[in-house]
BABATOR-916781 format. One line per 5 residues: number of its first residue (from 1); their letters; for each residue x, y, z of C-alpha. Coordinates in steps of 0.02 Angstrom, whole numbers. Example, Ala and Ser with C-alpha at 12.3 -4.5 7.8 and 13.67 -1.06 7.14 Angstrom:
<atoms>
1> AS> 615/-225/390 | 684/-53/357
</atoms>
This chain:
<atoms>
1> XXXXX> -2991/-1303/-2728 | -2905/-1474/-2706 | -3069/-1531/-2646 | -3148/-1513/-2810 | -3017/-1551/-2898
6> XXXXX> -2988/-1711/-2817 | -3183/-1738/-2798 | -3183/-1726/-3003 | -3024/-1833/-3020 | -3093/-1966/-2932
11> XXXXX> -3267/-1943/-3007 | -3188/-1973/-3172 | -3075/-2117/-3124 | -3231/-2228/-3047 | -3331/-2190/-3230
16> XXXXX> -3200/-2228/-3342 | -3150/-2392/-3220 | -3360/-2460/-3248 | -3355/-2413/-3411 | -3212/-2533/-3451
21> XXXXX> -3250/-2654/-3311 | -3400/-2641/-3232 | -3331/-2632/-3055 | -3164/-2582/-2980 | -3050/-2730/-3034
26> XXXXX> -2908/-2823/-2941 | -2824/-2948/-3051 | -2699/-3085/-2993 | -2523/-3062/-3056 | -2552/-3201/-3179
31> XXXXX> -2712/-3152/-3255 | -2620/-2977/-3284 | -2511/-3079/-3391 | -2346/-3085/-3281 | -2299/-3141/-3094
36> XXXXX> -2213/-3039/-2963 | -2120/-3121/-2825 | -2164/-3043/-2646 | -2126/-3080/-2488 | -2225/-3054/-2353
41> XXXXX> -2212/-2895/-2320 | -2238/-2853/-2486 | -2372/-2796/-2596 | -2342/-2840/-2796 | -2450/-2844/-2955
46> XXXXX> -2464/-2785/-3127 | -2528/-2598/-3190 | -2624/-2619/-3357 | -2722/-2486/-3448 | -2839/-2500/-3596
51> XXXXX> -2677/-2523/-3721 | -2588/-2675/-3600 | -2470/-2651/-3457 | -2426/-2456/-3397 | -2233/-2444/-3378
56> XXXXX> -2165/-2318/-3276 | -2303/-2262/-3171 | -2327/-2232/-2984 | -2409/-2366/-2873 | -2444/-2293/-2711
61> XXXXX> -2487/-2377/-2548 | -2544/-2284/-2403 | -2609/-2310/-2225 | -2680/-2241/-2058 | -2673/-2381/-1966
66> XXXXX> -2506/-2335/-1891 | -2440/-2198/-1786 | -2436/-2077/-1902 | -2485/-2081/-2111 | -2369/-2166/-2188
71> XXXXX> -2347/-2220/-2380 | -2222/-2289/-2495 | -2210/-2279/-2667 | -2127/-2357/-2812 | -2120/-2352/-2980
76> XXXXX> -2179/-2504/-3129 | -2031/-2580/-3251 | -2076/-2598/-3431 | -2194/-2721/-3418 | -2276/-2634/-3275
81> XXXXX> -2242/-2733/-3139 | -2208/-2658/-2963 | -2158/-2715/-2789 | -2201/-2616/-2629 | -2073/-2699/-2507
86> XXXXX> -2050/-2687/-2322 | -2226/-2622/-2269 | -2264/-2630/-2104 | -2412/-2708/-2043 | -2576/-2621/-2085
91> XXXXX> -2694/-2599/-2198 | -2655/-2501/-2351 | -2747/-2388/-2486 | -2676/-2416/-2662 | -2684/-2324/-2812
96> XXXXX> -2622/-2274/-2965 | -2536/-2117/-3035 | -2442/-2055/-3178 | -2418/-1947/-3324 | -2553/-1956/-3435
101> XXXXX> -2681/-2031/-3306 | -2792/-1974/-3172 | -2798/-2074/-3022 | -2853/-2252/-3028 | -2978/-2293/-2908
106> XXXXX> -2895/-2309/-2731 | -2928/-2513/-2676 | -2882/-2611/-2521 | -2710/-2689/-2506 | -2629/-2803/-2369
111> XXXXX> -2451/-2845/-2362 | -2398/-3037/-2436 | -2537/-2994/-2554 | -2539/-2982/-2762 | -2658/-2836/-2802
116> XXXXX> -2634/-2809/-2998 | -2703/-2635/-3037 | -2801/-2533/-3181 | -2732/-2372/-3243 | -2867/-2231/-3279
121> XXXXX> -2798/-2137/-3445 | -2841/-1952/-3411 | -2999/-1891/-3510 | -2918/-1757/-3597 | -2770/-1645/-3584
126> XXXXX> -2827/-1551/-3442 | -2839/-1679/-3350 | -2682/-1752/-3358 | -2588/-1604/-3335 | -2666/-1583/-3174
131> XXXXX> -2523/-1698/-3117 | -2375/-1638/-3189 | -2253/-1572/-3077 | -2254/-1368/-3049 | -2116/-1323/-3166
136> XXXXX> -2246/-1375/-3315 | -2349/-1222/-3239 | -2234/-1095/-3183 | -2146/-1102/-3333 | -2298/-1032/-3434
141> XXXXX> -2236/-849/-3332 | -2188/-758/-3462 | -2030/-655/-3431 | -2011/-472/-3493 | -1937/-469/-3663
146> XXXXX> -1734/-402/-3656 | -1786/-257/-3743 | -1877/-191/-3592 | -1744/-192/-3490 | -1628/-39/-3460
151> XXXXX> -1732/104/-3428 | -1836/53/-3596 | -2021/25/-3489 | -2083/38/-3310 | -1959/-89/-3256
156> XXXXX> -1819/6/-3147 | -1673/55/-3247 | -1554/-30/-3153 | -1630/-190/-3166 | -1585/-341/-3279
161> XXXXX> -1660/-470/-3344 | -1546/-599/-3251 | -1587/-497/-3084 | -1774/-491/-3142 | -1777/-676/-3138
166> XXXXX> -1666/-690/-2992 | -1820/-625/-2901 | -1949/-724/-2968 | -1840/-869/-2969 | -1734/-918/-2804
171> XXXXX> -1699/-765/-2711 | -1835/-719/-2688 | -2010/-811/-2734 | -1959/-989/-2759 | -1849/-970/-2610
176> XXXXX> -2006/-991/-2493 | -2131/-1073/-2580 | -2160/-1198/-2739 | -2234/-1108/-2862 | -2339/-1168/-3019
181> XXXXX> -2424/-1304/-2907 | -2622/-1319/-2884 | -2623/-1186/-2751 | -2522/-1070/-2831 | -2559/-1034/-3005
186> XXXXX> -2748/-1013/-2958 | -2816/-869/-2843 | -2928/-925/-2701 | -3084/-890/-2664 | -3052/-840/-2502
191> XXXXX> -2939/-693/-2539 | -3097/-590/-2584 | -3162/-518/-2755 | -3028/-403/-2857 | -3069/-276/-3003
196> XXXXX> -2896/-395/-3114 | -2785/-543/-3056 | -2643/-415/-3063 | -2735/-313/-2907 | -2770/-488/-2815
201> XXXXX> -2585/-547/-2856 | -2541/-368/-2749 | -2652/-399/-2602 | -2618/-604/-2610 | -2420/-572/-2553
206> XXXXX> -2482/-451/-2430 | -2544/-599/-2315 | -2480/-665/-2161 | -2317/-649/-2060 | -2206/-679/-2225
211> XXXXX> -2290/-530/-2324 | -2134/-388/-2314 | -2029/-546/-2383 | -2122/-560/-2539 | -2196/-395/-2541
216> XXXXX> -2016/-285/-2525 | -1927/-365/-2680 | -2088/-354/-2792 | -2109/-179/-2765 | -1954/-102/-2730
221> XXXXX> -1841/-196/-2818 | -1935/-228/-2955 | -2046/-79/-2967 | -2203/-176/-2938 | -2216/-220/-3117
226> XXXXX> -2210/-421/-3080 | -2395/-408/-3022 | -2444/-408/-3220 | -2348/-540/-3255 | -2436/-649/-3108
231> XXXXX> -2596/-570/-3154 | -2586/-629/-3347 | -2518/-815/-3294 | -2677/-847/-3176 | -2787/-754/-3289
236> XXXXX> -2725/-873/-3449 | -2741/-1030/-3330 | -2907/-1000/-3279 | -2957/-979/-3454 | -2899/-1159/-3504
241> XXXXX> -2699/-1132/-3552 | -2606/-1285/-3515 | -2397/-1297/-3486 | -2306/-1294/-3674 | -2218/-1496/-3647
246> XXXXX> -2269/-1625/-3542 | -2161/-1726/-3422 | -2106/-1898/-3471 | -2133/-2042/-3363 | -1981/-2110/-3254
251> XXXXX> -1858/-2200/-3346 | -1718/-2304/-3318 | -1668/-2292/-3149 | -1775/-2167/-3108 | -1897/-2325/-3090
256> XXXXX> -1797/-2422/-2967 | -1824/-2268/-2830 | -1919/-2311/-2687 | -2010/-2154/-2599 | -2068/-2179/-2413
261> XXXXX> -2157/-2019/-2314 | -2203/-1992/-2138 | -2338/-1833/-2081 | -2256/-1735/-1943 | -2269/-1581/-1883
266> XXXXX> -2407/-1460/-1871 | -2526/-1411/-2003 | -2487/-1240/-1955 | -2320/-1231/-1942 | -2199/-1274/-2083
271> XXXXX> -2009/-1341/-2068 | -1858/-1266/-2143 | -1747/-1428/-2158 | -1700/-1610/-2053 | -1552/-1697/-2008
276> XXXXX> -1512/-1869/-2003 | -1340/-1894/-1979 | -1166/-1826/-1962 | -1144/-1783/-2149 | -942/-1849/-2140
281> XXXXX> -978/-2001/-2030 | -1135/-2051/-2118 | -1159/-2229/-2003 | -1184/-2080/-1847 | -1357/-2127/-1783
286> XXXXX> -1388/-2253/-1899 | -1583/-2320/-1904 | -1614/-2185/-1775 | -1732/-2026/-1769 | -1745/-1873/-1885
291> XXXXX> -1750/-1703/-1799 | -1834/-1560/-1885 | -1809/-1383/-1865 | -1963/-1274/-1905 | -1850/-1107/-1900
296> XXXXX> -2001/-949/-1864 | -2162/-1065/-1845 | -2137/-1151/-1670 | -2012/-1203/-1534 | -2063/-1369/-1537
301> XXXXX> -1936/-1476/-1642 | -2011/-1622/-1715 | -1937/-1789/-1710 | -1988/-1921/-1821 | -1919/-2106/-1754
306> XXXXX> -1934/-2206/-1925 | -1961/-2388/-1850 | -2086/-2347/-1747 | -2174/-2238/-1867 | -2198/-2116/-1697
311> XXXXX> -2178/-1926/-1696 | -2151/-1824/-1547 | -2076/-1662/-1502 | -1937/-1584/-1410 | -1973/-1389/-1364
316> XXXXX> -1834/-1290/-1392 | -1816/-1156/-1248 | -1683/-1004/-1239 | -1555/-969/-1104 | -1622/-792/-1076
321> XXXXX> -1803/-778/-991 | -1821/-595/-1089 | -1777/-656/-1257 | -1892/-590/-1360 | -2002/-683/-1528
326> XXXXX> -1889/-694/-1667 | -2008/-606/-1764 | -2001/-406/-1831 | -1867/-297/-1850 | -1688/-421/-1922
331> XXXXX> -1789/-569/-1968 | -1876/-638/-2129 | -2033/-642/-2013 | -2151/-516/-1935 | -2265/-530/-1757
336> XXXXX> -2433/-506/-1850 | -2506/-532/-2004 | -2499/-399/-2144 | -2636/-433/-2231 | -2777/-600/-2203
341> XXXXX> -2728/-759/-2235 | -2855/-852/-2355 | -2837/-1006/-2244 | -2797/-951/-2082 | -2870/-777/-2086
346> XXXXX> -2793/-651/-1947 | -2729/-806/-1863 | -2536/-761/-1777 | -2493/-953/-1835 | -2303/-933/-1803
351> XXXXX> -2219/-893/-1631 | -2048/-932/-1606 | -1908/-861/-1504 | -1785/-1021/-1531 | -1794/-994/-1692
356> XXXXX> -1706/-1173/-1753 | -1645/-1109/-1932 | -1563/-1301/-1973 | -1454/-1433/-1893 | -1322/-1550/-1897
361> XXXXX> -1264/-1699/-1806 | -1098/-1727/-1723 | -995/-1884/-1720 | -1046/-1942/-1544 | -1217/-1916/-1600
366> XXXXX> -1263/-1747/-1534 | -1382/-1628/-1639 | -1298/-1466/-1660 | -1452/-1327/-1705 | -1420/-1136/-1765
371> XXXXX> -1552/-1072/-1644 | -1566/-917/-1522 | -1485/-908/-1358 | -1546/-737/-1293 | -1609/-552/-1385
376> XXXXX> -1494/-484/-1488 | -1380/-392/-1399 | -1222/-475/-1382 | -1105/-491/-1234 | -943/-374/-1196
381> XXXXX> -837/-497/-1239 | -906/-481/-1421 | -863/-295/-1425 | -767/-142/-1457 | -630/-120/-1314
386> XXXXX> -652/-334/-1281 | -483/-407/-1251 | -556/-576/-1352 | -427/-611/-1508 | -585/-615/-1628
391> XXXXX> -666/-446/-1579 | -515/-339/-1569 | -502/-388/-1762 | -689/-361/-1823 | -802/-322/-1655
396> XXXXX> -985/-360/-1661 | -1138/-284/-1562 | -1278/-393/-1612 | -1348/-564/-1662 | -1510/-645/-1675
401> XXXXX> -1460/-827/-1685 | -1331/-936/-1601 | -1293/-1118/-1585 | -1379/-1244/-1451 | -1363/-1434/-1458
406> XXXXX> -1482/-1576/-1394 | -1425/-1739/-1332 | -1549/-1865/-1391 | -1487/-1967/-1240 | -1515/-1886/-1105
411> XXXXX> -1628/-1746/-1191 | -1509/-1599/-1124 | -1505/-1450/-1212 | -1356/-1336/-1198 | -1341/-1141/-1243
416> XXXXX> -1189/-1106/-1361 | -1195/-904/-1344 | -1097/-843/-1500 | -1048/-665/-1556 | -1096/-701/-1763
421> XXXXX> -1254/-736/-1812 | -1277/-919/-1886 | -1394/-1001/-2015 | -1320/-1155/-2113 | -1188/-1264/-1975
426> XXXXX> -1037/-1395/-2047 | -911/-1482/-1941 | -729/-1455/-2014 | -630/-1611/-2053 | -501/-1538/-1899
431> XXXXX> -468/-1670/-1731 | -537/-1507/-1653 | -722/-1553/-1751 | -721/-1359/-1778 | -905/-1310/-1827
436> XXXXX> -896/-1184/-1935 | -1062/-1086/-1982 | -1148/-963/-2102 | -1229/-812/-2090 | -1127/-726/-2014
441> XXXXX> -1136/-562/-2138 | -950/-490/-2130 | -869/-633/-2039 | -880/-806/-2039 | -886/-880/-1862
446> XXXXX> -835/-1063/-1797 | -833/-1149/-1626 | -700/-1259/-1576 | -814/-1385/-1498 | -678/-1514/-1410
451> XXXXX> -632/-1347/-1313 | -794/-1325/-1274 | -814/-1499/-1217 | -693/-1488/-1106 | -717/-1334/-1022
456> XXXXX> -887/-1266/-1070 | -812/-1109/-1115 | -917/-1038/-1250 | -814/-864/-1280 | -628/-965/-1248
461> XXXXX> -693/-1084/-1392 | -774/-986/-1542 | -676/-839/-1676 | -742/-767/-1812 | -656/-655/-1946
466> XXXXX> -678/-541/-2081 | -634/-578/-2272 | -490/-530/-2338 | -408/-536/-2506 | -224/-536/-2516
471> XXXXX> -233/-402/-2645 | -52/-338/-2633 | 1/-525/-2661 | 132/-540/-2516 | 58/-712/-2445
476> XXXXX> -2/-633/-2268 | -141/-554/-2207 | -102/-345/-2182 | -205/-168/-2152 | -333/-188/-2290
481> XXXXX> -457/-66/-2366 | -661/-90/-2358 | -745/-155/-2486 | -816/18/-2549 | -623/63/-2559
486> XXXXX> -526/72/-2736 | -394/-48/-2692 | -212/9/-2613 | -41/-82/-2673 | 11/-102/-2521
491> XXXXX> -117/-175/-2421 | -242/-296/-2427 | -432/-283/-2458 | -600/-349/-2350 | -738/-398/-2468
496> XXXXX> -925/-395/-2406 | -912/-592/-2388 | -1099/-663/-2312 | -1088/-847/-2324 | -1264/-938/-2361
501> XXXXX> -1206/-1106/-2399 | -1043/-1164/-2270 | -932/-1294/-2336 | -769/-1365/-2239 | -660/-1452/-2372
506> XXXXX> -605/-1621/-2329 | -436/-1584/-2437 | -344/-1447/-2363 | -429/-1366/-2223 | -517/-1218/-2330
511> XXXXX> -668/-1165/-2282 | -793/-1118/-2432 | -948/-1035/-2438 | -1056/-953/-2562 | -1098/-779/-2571
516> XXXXX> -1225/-632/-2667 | -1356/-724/-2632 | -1458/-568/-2581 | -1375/-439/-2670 | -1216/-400/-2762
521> XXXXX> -1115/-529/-2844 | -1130/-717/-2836 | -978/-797/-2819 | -900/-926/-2711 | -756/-873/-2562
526> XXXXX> -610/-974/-2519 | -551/-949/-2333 | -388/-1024/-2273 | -387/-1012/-2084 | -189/-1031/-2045
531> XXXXX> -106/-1061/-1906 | -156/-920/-1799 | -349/-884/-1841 | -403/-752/-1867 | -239/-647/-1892
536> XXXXX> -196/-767/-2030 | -359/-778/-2102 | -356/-749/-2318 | -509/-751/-2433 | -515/-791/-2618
541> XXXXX> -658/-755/-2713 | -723/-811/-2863 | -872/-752/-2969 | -992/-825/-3062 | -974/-787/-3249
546> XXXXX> -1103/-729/-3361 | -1228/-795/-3410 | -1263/-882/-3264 | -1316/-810/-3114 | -1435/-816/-2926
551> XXXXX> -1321/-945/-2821 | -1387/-1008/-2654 | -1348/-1177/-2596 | -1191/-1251/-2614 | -1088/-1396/-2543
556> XXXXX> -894/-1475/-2589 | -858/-1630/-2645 | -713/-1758/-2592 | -600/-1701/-2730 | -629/-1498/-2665
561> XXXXX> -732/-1468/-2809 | -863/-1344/-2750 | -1042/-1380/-2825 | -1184/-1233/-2800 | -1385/-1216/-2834
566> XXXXX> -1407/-1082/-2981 | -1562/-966/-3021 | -1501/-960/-3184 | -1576/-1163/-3203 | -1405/-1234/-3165
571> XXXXX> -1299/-1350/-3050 | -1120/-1254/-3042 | -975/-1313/-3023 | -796/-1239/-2966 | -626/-1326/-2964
576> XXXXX> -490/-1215/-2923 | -368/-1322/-2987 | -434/-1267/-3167 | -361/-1095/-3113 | -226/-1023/-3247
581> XXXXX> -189/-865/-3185 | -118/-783/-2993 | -248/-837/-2866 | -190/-664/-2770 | -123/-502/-2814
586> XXXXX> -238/-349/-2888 | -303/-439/-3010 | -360/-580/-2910 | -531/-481/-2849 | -661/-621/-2921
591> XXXXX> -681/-623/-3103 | -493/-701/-3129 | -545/-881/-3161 | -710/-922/-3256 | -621/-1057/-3324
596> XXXXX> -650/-1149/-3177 | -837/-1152/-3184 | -956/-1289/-3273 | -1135/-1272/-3282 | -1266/-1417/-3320
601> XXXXX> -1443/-1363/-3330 | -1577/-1429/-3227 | -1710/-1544/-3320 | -1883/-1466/-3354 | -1977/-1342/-3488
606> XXXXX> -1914/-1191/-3458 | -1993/-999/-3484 | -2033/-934/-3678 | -1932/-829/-3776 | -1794/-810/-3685
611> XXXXX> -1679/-954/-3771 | -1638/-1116/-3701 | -1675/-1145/-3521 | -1747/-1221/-3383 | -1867/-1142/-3232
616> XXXXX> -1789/-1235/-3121 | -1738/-1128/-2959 | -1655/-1252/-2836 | -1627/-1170/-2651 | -1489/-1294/-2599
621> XXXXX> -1368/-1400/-2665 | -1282/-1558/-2571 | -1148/-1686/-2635 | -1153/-1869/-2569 | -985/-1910/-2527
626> XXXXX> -1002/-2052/-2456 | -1123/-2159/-2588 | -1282/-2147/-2465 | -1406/-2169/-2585 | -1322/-2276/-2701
631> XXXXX> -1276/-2184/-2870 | -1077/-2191/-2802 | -963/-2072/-2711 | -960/-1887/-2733 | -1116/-1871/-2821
636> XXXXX> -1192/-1680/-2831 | -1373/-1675/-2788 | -1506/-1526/-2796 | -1657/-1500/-2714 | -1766/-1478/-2876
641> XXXXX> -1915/-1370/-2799 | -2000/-1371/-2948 | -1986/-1529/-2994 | -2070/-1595/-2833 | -1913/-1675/-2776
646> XXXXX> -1728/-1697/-2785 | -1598/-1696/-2939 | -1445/-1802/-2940 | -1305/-1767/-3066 | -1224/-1939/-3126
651> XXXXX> -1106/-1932/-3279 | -1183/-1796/-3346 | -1340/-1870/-3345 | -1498/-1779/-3221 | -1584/-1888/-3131
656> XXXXX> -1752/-1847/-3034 | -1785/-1907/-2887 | -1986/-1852/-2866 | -2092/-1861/-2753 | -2264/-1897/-2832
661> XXXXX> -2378/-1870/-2679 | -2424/-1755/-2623 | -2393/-1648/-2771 | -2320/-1483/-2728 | -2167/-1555/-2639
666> XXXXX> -2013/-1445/-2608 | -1885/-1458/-2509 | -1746/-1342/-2425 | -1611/-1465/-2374 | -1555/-1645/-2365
671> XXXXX> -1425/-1776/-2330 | -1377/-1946/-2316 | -1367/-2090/-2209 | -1309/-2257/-2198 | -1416/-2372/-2074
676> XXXXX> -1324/-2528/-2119 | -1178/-2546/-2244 | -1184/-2726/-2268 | -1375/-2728/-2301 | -1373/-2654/-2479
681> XXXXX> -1485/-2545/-2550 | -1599/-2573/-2407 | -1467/-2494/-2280 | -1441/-2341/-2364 | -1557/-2170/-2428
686> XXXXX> -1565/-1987/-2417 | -1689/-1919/-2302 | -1797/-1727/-2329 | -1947/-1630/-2261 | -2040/-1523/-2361
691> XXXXX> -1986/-1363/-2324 | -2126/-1245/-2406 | -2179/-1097/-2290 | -2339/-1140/-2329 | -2375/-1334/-2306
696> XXXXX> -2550/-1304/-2346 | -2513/-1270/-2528 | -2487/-1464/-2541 | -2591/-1579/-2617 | -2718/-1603/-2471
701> XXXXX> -2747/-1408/-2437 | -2781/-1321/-2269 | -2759/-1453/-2129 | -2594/-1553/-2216 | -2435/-1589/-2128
706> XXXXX> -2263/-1569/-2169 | -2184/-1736/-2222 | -2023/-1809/-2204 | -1950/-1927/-2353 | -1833/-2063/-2365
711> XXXXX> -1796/-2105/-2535 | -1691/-2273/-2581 | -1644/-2344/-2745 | -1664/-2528/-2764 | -1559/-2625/-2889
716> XXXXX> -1717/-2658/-3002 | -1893/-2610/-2999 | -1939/-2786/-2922 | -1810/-2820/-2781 | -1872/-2815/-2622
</atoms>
């Protein structure tokens, strides 16, 4: 499908670029009617279209030549001038896209070089909306009216509206893929002939090794009744429909974002996130390589060196020689495929026993990975009847990822065997660099890694503990009741806890994580260590009011304000200083301060008769502390995975930080780093891989590779 498409795009492009020209067209700078300073390892021009200069477009420059594909991409000023800057050597492909166009015709560029460009105004409507970014699309879902909700239709009784679009939204089908792109809100070929889209929608989340995770809350927790609602957005599609609104092009400093990507990885396999750096020390490995982790798909760990434009791999192994796949049974993955793939047919494409869910970078420059160690049976010293401080508290029998780190000097990699299952990883703010993790389901676990250090001791170093309330208000930690328990005055209660997002606070030690992202209530927790972890150990928790809803990501910001990714279309906020009432007791059980919670909404259309809102469903959010990128300190960001890109929050104000090409970009994670602090803009960015399950689903189809992204943000459009 992207064949034709782009095989009619560019089609298109060439006729409309003879009709006004004659022949593909490369102008100076001056007879474009304006001059662009470049150095030499720049390309600049002008972008003009049949109605003068195009402002706020994409230029696009793109090569082979080096070790790997590589482009960088920039956006025109108001007289639609651009820069490129700081290409490396090579030759370069160079086109031009943008709302309301099709692609220009792609020409030959060289570094040093002016290369003025002609815009190609999109035919028609169609056309142009072929680029917008995937929100445009899935928006057009339409979303069961209130009034069929509670027991009123074939929709489960139980279930809400909010928890209907929790599913369809980040929990559960934006959580894994992009949807609304190309790829998505078409049916392929492939998947064979059906007797209505709704029966092909059923069969199409059958396939591969993901199919129980998007076939389970479809059908059971939905009742299967989404598969209309798929069925009658393709079907509407195919018959012409086009998104309600159309994007507007980048303005004001959305324009003065440079984009810069990198192919790595393997077509097959997809990555779950990358680190950079260590996210409090953000100089830590400064100009050095990116390290992916590709969670189920593969063991090998791809690392991305960005001066060298060279990718290689490091293959993560486990300690245990009869550790089995982390696929089946406790995983988001199965062995085989359900159902046929329509690219990669009965293919097995994913094989991992490692397992390398995310990392995280230490200060002396060690990547930390939650990963496997051995199969899931844990240790004795994890257990019932251990003599371990942690287990006599809250024992635990099993866990299916632990923690490993590399050494990118001398490439060892060591086995951190833990008793709690990890997934997201932060160092604390402690001279112990505590890592404290998530995942964990009823405890959160941490590892005091200067103990480990210095004795490579990996039971001695790591607790974990249970949540617990102090609902009988005495300021300790005492007997408690479970969480299906009515509540006792004179003890304390454990809540269900299950941290997604892991957040040490740089203020006072508390360590913050958000839960219900799979069930129950989303809300954030609170967890104040003490002095004597984990008998001192006290949760807070605080829920998100209505109507908001679906958190996932979340991170804190310098000040301790917690900032979270909502399915509702929102980046939340929660200061507990805005607190008014007891922040224990019995009534201190979650819904006791809403007044510390602010919600701005995401930018982008959002779904039809349902009031004001956006489809945005962002899987993570993280805050740049440290002014990385360049908008200042303590800035919240988003991954915006329908808006092919990232979303920063800046007094009030969303910006989008997109990623043009390939369309269908969506990421899981990001951070920051800062290469060189005295070189400006130029030593600073955020850096991203797209994270969809699928990579395929790109622009580019079967056969693309992951990409990694460094995005910058220059002072103007021009500086270079």
């Amino acid at each position: 499908m992207w064949m034709k498409q782009a095989l009619w795009l560019g089609v298109a492009a060439v006729a409309i670029a003879v009709i006004w020209t004659g022949s593909v067209v490369k102008l100076s700078a001056q007879q474009a009617g304006g001059t662009v300073q470049i150095d030499g390892d720049d390309i600049g021009g002008v972008v003009t279209g049949p109605n003068g200069p195009e402002a706020g477009v994409w230029v696009i420059a793109e090569t082979t030549d080096l070790p790997t594909r590589f482009a960088r991409i920039v956006v025109t000023d108001d007289r639609g001038r651009y820069v490129v800057p700081d290409l490396p050597k090579a030759k370069y492909k160079v086109w031009v896209r943008g709302y309301g166009l099709i692609d220009s015709p792609k020409v030959d560029g060289e570094p040093g070089k002016q290369l003025s460009l002609r815009a190609a105004p999109a035919p028609d409507a169609a056309a142009a909306a072929q680029y917008y970014p995937a929100i445009y699309w899935y928006s057009m879902l339409k979303i069961p009216d209130a009034s069929e909700f509670g027991g009123k239709s074939n929709i489960p009784a139980n279930i809400t509206q909010s928890d209907w679009l929790t599913v369809v939204k980040n929990r559960s089908c934006v959580g894994c893929h992009q949807l609304g792109q190309l790829a998505t809100r078409t049916i392929p070929a492939a998947l064979g002939q059906f007797e209505s889209s709704e029966k092909a929608w059923i069969r199409r989340v059958q396939s591969g090794q993901a199919a129980p995770l998007m076939l389970t809350p479809l059908t059971q927790v939905l009742g299967g009744v989404p598969f209309k609602y798929f069925g009658d957005w393709t079907d509407r599609i195919a018959k012409g429909e086009l998104p309600h609104s159309k994007p507007a092009r980048p303005q004001g400093v959305e324009r003065n974002i440079v984009v810069t990507t990198w192919e790595w990885g393997d077509p097959k396999k997809y990555l779950h996130d990358l680190i950079a750096s260590d996210r409090r020390y953000p100089t830590v490995n400064a100009g050095g390589p990116l390290y992916g982790s590709p969670e189920y798909a593969t063991d090998d760990y791809p690392i991305l060196d960005p001066k060298t434009h060279t990718v290689t791999s490091f293959r993560g192994s486990v300690r245990d020689a009869d550790t089995p796949e982390a696929l089946g049974p406790g995983h988001a993955a199965i062995e085989k495929p359900m159902a046929p793939s329509p690219y990669w047919g009965e293919e097995k494409i994913w094989d991992t026993k490692a397992n390398n869910h995310n990392g995280m970078f230490d200060r002396k420059g060690r990547v930390w990975f939650a990963a496997a160690v051995r199969g899931p049976n844990n240790p004795d010293f994890c257990k019932k009847g251990s003599d371990h401080t942690s287990a006599k508290l809250f024992p635990l029998e099993r866990t299916n990822r632990a923690l490993t780190f590399l050494d990118p000097k001398t490439k060892k990699y060591t086995f951190v065997d833990t008793c709690f299952q990890t997934h997201h990883l932060q160092f604390g703010y402690d001279a112990n660099d505590t890592l404290w993790t998530s995942g964990g389901g009823p405890v959160v676990g941490w590892v005091n890694t200067k103990m480990f250090d210095e004795t490579g001791d990996a039971a001695k170093s790591q607790g974990w503990t249970a949540f617990v309330l102090d609902t009988n208000g005495n300021g300790k930690r005492d007997d408690y009741v479970e969480p299906d328990q009515p509540l006792d005055p004179t003890k304390d209660k454990r809540i269900g806890g299950g941290f997604y997002a892991v957040m040490p606070s740089p203020v006072d030690g508390s360590i913050w994580g958000s839960v219900g992202v799979f069930g129950g209530t989303a809300a954030v927790v609170r967890l104040v260590p003490g002095p004597n972890p984990p008998a001192t150990a006290l949760a807070e928790i605080y829920n998100v009011p209505k109507p908001y809803f679906g958190i996932r990501g979340a991170d804190i910001d310098k000040q301790g304000v917690v900032w979270a990714s909502m399915g509702s279309g929102h980046i939340g906020s929660f200061d507990r200083r805005k607190c008014k009432g007891p922040l224990n007791g019995p009534k201190a059980t979650g819904d006791h301060c809403p007044e510390g919670w602010t919600f701005y909404q995401y930018p982008g259309p959002g779904f039809q008769g349902i009031g004001e809102n956006s489809a945005e469903s962002s899987y993570y959010t993280w805050v740049d502390q440290h002014n990385t990128f360049g908008l200042g300190e303590d800035v919240p960001m988003s991954t915006g995975n329908l808006n092919d890109g990232l979303i920063a929050l800046k007094d009030g104000k969303m910006i989008v930080l997109r990623v043009p090409y390939p369309l269908g970009f969506y990421a899981k994670g990001f951070d920051g780093r800062i290469d060189d602090p005295n070189a400006g803009w130029k030593g600073r960015g955020l850096w991203t891989t797209s994270g969809d399950r699928a990579p395929w689903l790109m622009e580019g189809g079967k056969g693309k590779k992951p990409i990694a992204v460094h995005f910058q943000l220059r002072p103007d459009p021009l500086a270079h």
